[in-house]
C-alpha positions in Angstrom: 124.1 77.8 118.7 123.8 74.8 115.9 121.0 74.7 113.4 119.0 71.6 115.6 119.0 74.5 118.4 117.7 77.4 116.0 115.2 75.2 114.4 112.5 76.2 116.8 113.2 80.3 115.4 111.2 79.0 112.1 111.5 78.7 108.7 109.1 79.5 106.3 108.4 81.8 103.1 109.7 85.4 102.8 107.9 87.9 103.3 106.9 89.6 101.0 106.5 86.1 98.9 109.7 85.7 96.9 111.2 83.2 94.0 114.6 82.3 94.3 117.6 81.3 91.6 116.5 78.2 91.1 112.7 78.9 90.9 111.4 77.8 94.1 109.9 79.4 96.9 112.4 81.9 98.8 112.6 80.6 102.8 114.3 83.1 105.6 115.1 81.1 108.2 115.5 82.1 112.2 116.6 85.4 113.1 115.2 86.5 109.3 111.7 84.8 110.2 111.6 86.8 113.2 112.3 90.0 112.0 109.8 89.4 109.5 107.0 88.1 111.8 107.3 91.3 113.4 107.1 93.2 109.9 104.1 91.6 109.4 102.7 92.2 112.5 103.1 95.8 112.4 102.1 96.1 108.5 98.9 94.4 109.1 95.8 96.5 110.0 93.5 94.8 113.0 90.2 94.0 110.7 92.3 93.0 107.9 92.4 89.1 108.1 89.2 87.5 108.1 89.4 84.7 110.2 91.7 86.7 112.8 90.0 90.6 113.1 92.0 90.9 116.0 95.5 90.2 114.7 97.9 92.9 113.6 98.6 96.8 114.7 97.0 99.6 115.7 99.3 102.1 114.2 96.7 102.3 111.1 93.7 103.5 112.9 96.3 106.9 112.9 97.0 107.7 109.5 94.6 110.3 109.3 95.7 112.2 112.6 98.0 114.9 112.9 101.6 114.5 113.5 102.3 115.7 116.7 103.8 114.3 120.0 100.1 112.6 120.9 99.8 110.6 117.8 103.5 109.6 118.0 103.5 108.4 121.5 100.1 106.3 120.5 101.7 105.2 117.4 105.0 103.8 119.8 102.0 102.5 122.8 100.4 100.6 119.6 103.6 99.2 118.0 104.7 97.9 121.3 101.2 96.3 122.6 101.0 94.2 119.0 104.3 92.8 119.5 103.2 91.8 122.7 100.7 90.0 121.7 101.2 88.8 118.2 105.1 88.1 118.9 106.0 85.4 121.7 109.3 84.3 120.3 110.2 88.0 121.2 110.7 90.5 124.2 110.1 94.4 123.3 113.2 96.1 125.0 112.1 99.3 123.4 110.2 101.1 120.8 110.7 104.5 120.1 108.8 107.1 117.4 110.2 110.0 115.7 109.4 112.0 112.9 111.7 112.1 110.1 113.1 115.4 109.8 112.8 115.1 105.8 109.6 114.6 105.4 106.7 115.5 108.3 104.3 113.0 107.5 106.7 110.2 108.1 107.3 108.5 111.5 110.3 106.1 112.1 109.1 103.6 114.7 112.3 102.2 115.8 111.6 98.3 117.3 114.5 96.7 119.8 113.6 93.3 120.8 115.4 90.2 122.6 115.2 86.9 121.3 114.1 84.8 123.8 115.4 81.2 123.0 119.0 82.2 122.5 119.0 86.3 124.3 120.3 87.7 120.5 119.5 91.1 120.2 117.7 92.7 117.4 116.3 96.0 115.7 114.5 97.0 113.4 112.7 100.2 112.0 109.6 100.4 110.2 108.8 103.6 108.4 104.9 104.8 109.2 103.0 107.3 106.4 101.1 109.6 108.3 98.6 112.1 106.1 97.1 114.6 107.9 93.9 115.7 107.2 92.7 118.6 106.2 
């Protein structure tokens, strides 16, 4: 695929907002701007922007809930329904949520998506704090 076919992936800042070498703005282009659109989808809390309440994930209304096989599967329901939304250039093949076995109050939701403009395959996994309360 030549750059004039991938331009339609995006390019834009980093994220999180970077400087590079030569002082300027660091870009991530395509692939990169994807897999951070969807980092940003899932890292933003619904209520959180202003002009957009609706925009971002649900996964932080659970930080408070205990970390059992309930709040994991809701966790994995949430991830996937944001990138549904939030996501076009994307189609969620799978997302799965486990708990890390070193540490309980962590949940590794595991995100494989297709590319739709060019079928590329991608994953990613975004690491979830859970504190229980109590």
């Amino acid at each position: 695929m030549t750059i004039s076919q991938r331009g339609f992936l995006g390019i834009g800042w980093k994220f999180p907002l970077q400087v590079n070498a030569a002082g300027r703005i660091a870009q991530a282009r395509y692939e990169q701007r994807i897999e951070e659109g969807i980092y940003l989808v899932l890292s933003t809390a619904k209520g959180e922007r202003v002009m957009q309440p609706e925009f971002g994930c649900g996964i932080h209304d659970l930080v408070f809930e205990p970390n059992n096989p309930r709040t994991v599967a809701r966790a994995a329901q949430s991830v996937r329904e944001a990138l549904i939304r939030y996501e076009p250039r994307i189609d969620v093949l799978d997302v799965d949520a486990t708990t890390a076995s070193e540490q309980e109050n962590l949940l590794l939701i595991k995100v494989s998506y297709r590319i739709r403009a060019n079928n590329a395959h991608g994953n990613l996994v975004y690491p979830f704090y859970i504190r229980e309360a109590g």
